[in-house]
N, C-alpha and C positions, 0 to 999 in steps of 0.2 A: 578529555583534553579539548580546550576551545578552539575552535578553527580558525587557520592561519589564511583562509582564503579570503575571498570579495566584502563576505562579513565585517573582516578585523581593517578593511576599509574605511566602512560606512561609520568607523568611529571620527572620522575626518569630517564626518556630518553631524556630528554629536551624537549619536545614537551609544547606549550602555553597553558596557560588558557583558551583559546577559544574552546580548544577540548573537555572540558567538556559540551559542549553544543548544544554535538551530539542528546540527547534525544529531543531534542525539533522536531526532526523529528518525531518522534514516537508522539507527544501532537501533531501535526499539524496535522498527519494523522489521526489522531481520530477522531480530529475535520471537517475534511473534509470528513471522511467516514460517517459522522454523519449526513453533511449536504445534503452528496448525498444519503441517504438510503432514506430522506426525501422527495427528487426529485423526487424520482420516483412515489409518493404517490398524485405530484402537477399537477395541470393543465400547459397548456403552459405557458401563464401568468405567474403564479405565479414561474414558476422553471428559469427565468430570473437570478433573482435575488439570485438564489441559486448557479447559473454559475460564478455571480460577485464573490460572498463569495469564493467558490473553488481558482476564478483564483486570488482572493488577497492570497490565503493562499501559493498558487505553486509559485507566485511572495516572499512569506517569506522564501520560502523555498532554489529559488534559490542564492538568498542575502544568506543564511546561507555558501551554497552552497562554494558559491567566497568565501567566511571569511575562511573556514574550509579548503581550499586548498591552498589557501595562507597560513596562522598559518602551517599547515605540511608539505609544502615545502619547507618551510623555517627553521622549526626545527631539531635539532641536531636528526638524527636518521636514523637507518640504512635500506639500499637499500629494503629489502625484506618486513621490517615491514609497511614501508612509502609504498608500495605498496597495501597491504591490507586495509591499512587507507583510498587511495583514493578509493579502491573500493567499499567499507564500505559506502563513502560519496555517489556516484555516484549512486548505490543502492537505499539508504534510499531516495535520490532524486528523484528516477526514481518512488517512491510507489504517490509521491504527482504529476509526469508530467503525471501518469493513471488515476489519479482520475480524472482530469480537462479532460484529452480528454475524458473519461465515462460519466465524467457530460455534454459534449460537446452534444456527441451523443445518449443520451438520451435526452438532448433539443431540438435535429435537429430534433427527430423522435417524436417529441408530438406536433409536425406544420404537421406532417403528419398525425399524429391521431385525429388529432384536424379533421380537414378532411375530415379521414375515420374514422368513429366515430364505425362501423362496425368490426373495425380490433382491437379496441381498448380493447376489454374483453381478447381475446385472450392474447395478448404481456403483459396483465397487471394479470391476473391470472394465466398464465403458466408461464410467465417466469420472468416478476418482483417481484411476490412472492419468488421465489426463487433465484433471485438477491439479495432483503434483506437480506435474510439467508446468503447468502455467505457473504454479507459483516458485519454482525453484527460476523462472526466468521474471518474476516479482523479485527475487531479492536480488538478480544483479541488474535488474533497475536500480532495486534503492541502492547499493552496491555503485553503480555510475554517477546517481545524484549526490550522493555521500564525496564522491572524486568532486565533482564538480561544486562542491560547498567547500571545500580543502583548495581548489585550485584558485591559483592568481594568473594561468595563463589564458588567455583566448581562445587560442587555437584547441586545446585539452577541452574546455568548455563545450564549445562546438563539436567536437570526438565524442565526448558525454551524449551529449544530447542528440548525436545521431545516433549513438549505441541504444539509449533508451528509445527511440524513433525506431529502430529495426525488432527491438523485444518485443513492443507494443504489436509491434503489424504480426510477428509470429503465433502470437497469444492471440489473436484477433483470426489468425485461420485458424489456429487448435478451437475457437469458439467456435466459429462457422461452421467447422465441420462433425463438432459433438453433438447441434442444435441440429444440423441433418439428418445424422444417424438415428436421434429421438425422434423426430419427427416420422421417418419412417416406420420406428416402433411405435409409435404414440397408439394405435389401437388394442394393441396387447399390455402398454404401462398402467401400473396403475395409478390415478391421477394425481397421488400423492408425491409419488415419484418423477411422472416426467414434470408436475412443479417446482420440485426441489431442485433435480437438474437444471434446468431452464436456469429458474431465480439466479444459483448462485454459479454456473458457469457465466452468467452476468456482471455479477459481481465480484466475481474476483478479474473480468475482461478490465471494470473499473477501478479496480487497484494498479494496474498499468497505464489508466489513463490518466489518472491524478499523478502519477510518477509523470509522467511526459507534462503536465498542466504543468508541476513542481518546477522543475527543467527550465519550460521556458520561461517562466517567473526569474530564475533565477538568471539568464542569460537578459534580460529584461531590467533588472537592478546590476549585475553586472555591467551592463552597457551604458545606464544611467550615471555611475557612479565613475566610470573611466571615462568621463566623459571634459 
């Protein structure tokens, strides 16, 4: 369904129908942060198949991607706001090109676990438990930006974007404090491990921060446009 919110606005600037169908970034990412929470839960084998689902969903996304930058640069509208539109796009793109390399390299590293069957309690109760956590408060980020691509009121806007403000800083101590307790092990890990840790409890810290970038992009053209 096309969104009813600040988007179906900016047709009042001439921009296409096509721009209301920015939220489907936000239902993709769900769906893929949904798939990889799962991952982490699967054996080698079976997380195959959960890399295929990721990288059909980052292939829908990039398709949306081309549509959505075509339709705004071609639209009637001015230099500054077209500017935030692509960022906006390039953003929400970048939450689906993380998950796929996250799901990548949690695949790469369960042919190593597979393995060292040894190393495997470690990376899956210190630090994949706490990967899920971060990302089940990834999807009600996109979850809030989702609202706030749907909303016409301000005030809802502002709620949104403090909601994803409070995820972020949460997901930001659950990093802090995993990158600690590694660090303490770091002489007993082996280096392949506390790499993988490290790398991608980084990266999924950045799928919250591109959520909050989103956000205020959108409160940003929101504000331009009521203007």
């Amino acid at each position: 369904m096309p969104s009813k919110g600040f988007l179906r606005r900016l047709l009042v600037l001439g921009e296409r129908q096509a721009l209301q169908d920015l939220k489907v970034y936000t239902e993709l990412g769900e769906k893929a942060t949904a798939i990889l929470s799962s991952q982490l839960l699967q054996s080698s084998t079976e997380q195959e198949g959960s890399v295929s689902k990721i990288r059909a969903i980052e292939k829908q996304g990039d398709t949306l991607t081309m549509s959505l930058k075509s339709d705004i640069t071609q639209g009637a509208i001015n230099s500054t706001l077209l500017g935030h539109l692509l960022n906006l796009v390039e953003t929400c793109d970048d939450i689906l090109d993380k998950t796929l390399y996250l799901s990548r390299e949690i695949f790469r590293m369960s042919h190593f676990l597979h393995v060292n069957p040894d190393l495997a309690g470690y990376v899956k109760d210190e630090a994949y438990t706490r990967f899920s956590k971060m990302l089940e408060y990834n999807k009600k980020a996109l979850s809030s930006l989702q609202n706030m691509l749907d909303s016409n009121d301000l005030e809802q806007l502002k709620s949104e974007r403090k909601s994803i403000e409070s995820l972020e800083e949460v997901v930001d101590d659950i990093k802090d404090d995993l990158i600690d307790r590694v660090y303490v092990e770091a002489k007993t890990l082996h280096y392949l491990v506390f790499t993988h840790i490290m790398n991608t409890v980084h990266r999924i810290d950045d799928l919250l921060d591109d959520c909050e970038d989103a956000s205020d992009l959108v409160m940003t053209i929101s504000n331009s446009v009521n203007r």
